[in-house]
Each structure stands twice: as C-alpha cells, then as structure tokens.
N, C-alpha and C positions, 0 to 999 in steps of 0.2 A: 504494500500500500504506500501509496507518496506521502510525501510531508504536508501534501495540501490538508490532510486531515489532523493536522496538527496546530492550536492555535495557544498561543501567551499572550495572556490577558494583565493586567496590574488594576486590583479594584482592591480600594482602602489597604494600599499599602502591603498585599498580600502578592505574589507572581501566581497567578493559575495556568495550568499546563492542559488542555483540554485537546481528547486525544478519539477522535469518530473513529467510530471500528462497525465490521460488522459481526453481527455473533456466531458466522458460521463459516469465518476465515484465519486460517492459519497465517498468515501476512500480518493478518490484526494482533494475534497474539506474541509474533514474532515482533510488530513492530513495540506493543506496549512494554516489553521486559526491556528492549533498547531503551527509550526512555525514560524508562523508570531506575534503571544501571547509570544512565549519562546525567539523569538530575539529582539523585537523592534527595526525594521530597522531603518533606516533613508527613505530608501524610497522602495515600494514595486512595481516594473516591471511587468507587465503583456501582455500575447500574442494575443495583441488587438493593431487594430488601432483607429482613430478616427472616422467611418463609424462604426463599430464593436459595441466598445464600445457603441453608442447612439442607434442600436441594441437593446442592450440584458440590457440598461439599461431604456431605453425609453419605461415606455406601453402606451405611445399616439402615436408612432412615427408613425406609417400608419394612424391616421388619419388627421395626415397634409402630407400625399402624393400629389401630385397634376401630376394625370397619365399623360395631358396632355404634361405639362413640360418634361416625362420622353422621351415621345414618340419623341416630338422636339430635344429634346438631345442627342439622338440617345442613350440611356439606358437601350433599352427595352430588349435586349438580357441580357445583363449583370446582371439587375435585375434579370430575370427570373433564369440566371444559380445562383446566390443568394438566391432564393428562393427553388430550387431544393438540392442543398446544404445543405440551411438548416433544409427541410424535411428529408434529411438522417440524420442529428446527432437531431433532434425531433424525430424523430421513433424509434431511439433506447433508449434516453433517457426514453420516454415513456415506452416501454417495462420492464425498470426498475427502475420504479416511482420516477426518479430522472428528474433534471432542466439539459436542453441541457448548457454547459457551466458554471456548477454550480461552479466549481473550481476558475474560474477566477472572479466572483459574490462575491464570499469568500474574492478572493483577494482585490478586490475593497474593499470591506464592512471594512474586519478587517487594512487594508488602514486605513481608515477613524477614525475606531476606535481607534487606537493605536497612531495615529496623524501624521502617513508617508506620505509622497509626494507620489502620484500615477502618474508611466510612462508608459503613452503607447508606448508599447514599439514594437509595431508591424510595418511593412513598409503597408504603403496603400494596401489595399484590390483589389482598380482598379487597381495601379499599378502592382498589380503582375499578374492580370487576362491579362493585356495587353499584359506585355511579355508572355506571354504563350502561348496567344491567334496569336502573332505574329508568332512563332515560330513551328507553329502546319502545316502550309500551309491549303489547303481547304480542303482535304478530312478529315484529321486532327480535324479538326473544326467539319466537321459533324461525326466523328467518336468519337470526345470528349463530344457533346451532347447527343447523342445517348446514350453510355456508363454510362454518368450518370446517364437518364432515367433510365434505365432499373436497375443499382444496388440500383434505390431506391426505385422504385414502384416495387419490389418483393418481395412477402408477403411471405418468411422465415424470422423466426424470429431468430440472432442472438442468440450466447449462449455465457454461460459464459466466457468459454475458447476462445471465439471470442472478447469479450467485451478486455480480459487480450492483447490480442493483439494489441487492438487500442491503451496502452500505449506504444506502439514503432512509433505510426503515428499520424500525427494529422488530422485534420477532414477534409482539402484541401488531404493530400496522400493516407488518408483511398478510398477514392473516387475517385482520378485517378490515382494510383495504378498501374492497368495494363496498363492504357493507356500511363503513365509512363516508364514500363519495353518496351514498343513499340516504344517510342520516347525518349531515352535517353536525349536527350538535354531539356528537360523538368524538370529536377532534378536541374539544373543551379538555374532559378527562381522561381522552386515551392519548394526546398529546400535549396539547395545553401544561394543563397544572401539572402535569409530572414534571415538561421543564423549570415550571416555577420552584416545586419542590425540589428537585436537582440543583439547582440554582442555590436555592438558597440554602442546602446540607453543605455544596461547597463551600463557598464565602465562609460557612459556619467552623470548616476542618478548622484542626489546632493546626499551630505552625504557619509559617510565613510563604513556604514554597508548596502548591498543592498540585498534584496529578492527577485529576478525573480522568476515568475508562467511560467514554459513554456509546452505545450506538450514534449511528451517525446521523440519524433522525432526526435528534434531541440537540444536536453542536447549532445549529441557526439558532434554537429559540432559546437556548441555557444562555446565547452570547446574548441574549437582546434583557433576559431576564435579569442573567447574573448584577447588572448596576442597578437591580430595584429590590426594596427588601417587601419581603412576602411572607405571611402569618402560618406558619406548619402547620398547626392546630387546626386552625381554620382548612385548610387544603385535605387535613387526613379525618377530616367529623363524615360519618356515614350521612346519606343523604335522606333525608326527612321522608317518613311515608308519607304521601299523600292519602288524606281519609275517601276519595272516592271508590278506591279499591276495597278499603277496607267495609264503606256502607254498600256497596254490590254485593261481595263475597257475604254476607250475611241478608240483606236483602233477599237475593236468590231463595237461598233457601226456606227464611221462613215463607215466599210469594210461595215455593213449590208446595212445602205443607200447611198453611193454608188453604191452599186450593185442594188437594187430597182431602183434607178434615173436613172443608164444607159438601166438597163431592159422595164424602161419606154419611153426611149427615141426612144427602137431598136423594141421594140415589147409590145405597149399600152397594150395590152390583159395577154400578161405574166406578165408585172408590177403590174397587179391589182390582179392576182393570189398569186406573191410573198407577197403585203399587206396586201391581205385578210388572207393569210398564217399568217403572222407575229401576227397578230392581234389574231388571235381562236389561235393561239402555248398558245403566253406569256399570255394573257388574259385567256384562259381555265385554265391556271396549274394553275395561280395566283388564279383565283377563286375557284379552288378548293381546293387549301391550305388553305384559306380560310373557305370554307366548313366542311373542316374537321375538322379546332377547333370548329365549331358550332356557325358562325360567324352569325348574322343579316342579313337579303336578300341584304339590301341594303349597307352593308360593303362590301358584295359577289358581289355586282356588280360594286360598287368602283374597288375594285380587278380589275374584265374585265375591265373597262373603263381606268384604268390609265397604268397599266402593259405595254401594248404597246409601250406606251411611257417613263417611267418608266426605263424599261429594256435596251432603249437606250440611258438614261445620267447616268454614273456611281457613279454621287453626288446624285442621288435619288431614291427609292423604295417601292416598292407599298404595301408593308406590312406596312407600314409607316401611308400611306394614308387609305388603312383598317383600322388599326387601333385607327387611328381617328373619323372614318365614327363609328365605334363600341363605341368605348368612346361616343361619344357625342349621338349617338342613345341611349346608355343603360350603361347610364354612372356610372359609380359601387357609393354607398353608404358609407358613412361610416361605417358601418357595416361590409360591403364586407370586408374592411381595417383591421377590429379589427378580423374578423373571418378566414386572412391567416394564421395566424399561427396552423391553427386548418384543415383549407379547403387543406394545404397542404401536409398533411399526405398520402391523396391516390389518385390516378390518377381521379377518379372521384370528386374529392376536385378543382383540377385542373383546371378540365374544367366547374363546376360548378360554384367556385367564377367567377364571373364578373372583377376583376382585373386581374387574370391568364391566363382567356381566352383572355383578349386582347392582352398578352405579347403571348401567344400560335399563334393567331391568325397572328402578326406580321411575326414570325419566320416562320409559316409555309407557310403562304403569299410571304414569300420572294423567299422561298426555294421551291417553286410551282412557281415562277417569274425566276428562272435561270435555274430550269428542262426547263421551255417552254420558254427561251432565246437560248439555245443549240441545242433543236428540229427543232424549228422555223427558226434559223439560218441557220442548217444545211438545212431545207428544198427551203433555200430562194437559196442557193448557189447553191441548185440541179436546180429550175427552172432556175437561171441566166444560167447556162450550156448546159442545154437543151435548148435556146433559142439563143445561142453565133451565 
C-alpha cells in the first residue's frame, strides 16, 4: 500500500499518525508494523472495540459461549448477523491466504512490542448494530438480513481490483453498501459517528505521539472530525424506543382477542372457528420456520405449541422457545464452538454446525410467527365480520 494512506496530523499539540488500511490486506498489515517500528508512538489506536478485540484475539473464546445465556438475552439475532459478517471478511481473506483482520493483529502485537498503550479505539459493536437496527423500520430489517445473506454465501470469488476497493470501506460498509445507498440515514451511524467516536478516542490516547490503524473508510471523516470535540457518552447511549411499536405490539393482540371473546359471546361456533384459525395460522408458519432451518421434531412442535400464544404478548417469541427446545435436545459441543469459524464459510456450514442452526432456527421461527400472526389475524377479523 503507498504512503498516500498515511496522514500526520498536529491537533492541541499532540502528532497523530493516521494510517487507512484495509482489513483484508496483507500490504496493510505489513505497512502498519513499518510505522509503528519507524515512530515509537506513545500509544497505538486501533479500529476495535472491546467485543472485537477479544474476537480476533481470543482462540478459546467460543468455547466459553454459553448458547443458552445468549438465547435469554435476546442475542441470538445479533450474534448471528456477527457471525455472517464475519464469514464475509473470512472468505475473502481466505481467498488470499491472508488473516481476516490481520492489520489490526499487527497493530496490537507491534503495540506490545514497542511498549505503547493500546486504545480501542472503536464505539461498541452492539451499539452501533442498535442504531441501525432502529433506524431500518421492519421491512428494512428483513431486507438488511437478507442482503447480507446473499452477498456472502455467493460463491464468486472476488478479484484483485475488488480487494483495492475494500480500502475505501470497511468490513460493516463493504456489506451494506447498497443497503446503505437505499436508506441514506444509515450513513449517520454506520459511518458518521463512528468517525466522530474515533476521532475523538484519538485526540483522547495518552502521550504526545499517536498511531491510529483505521480502515480506510473512516481517514476522510476522522481528518474532518479529529479538530472538533465530541461527547462519547452521548455517541455510545442506545437509541430510544419509540412507543409506537410498543402501542401496536400490544394493541394487536388484545384487537385479536377481543374480537375472539365477542365472537364467542354472539356466535359459540364462529368463536371456535376464529381459535382454531388462530392457532394452525401462527403455529403452522412458526413450525415451519422452524422446519426449515432443520430444527429437531420436537423444537418443531415447541414452535406449534407456543406461537399461539406467543404471537399475542409482544415481550415474547417463539423462536425463543424453539430455540431452547433445540439447544437443550442437541445441545452443540464444544467443538461445534471451535469449528464456527470454519463451519461458517458456506451456507451449508451454517446449517450444519449445531450452534448456527439454532441462531437460524430462532430467526426463522420468528419470522414464520409474524407471517402466521398477519394471516391468522386477518383471517380472525374476516370471520368476526361474517358473523356481526
């Protein structure tokens, strides 16, 4: 990589060394141990956070997962778009026999070496998946999972001239990208205030000489940021529910029972049509969502049996409870743990490991639970009508 991607800055009296890479080139990494040997910083910034970092530095970390915890935590999405992520910058780095993140490995290491303070210098991982995730609305959301499915389980292989490009993105923009040019306000905090946060972790290192590693994404807007100060606190606060999700998600359901009770009241025979309705809608989809990550029979019948219910308190979901029913039937290995980084390379990786498929199973679970909550509904308000 040239020197173009290398910039010295002097803000309040401090030198910062700011150094664009991209995270799936060995040039990068090669270039940042050069300068971090040729400066002896004071302290050396890297584009990690604390999640991150224990990452790509931990090789036990999966096998102290504990799925269970994740699933209670309501995690399981979140991991999984984590683990899909990092099958797209694995594939490529494989492709060319380099370490996913090797740049920033560099940086740690010659850190160490050289005897600098190491900052992570990244805003949280969850934090920034939240506002995103906030910001998307629902079709959004399935149109942002989706998307990244599909640009990662596609088996072209990257080229050179493509590789040169992912130094102007980092490994979150390489990936939604388009789904980016679609929802402009997405650039806020999947770019935006990460530079601002970057920005302002630098200026913050000890020491008067500092090294940032940053993708090369982030080098325009850290240079523009770095001379303005900016409130972390403020930049890392989860983003505010809005109560119109929350008056829906309860709404719904008590309109659907409601109408069941009065349907029950005016006409016993149509009431028990509308249940029965309710019950094969949310129950079949859930079970089939189910199904289709290649769930255990009796996770598939979890599915049907809780959905129904399920689908009418908005604090709980049955891909939840599948997924427990799965864990605890065929509860992954340690091994399974050690072999995602491997199992996740190709869609059949996916559904093969045992810890994937339960996170698959959830998501789909769910999302087979709100198709037959929409069907089911609609079909309960036809009979309520037909029977006024």
């Amino acid at each position: 990589m040239s020197r173009e991607n290398i910039f010295c800055l002097d803000v309040d009296g401090k030198k910062l060394i700011l150094i664009g890479t991209a995270h799936v080139s060995k040039h990068s990494a090669e270039q940042v141990k050069e300068v971090i040997e040729a400066e002896r910083p004071d302290s050396v910034c890297i584009e990690l956070d604390e999640q991150r970092y224990r990452t790509i530095t931990d090789g036990n970390k999966w096998k102290n997962t504990d799925i269970f915890k994740i699933i209670k935590e309501k995690k399981s999405t979140l991991l999984l778009i984590n683990l899909l992520l990092s099958s797209f910058q694995k594939r490529i780095a494989k492709q060319f026999g380099i370490i996913a993140g090797q740049e920033m490995l560099q940086g740690i290491e010659s850190a160490k070496a050289t005897g600098a303070n190491l900052v992570l210098a990244d805003r949280n991982i969850q934090t920034t998946f939240s506002r995103i995730w906030h910001g998307v609305g629902f079709w959004g959301k399935i149109r942002l999972i989706t998307e990244i499915i599909l640009g990662i389980f596609t088996n072209e292989s990257i080229t050179e001239e493509e590789l040169e490009k992912l130094k102007s993105q980092d490994m979150l923009n390489s990936v939604l990208s388009d789904l980016t040019s679609s929802f402009p306000k997405l650039k806020r905090p999947l770019v935006d205030e990460r530079d601002q946060y970057l920005a302002q972790k630098i200026k913050e290192a000890p020491g008067n000489k500092i090294v940032a590693v940053l993708g090369a994404a982030h080098i325009p807007g850290v240079r523009e940021e770095i001379y303005k100060e900016h409130d972390l606190l403020t930049l890392s606060k989860l983003p505010a529910g809005s109560r119109v999700p929350i008056i829906i998600g309860w709404a719904i359901p008590i309109l659907i029972v409601a109408l069941i009770a009065y349907t029950f009241i005016v006409n016993p025979t149509a009431g028990v049509q509308q249940s029965i309705s309710w019950i094969l809608w949310t129950g079949s989809f859930a079970a089939l969502g189910t199904a289709l990550a290649f769930g255990h029979p009796l996770a598939i019948l979890t599915a049907f049996i809780v959905a129904p219910l399920t689908t009418l308190h908005p604090l709980l979901a049955a891909g939840w409870f599948a997924g427990l029913a799965q864990a605890y039937i065929c509860r992954p290995s340690v091994r399974e743990f050690e072999n995602l980084s491997e199992d996740i390379f190709s869609l059949k990786g996916f559904w093969n490991n045992k810890v994937t498929r339960i996170l698959l199973i959830i998501t789909f679970t769910n999302l087979g639970g709100t198709i037959g909550t929409v069907i089911g509904g609609a079909d309960v308000i036809r009979l309520f009508f037909e029977n006024l």
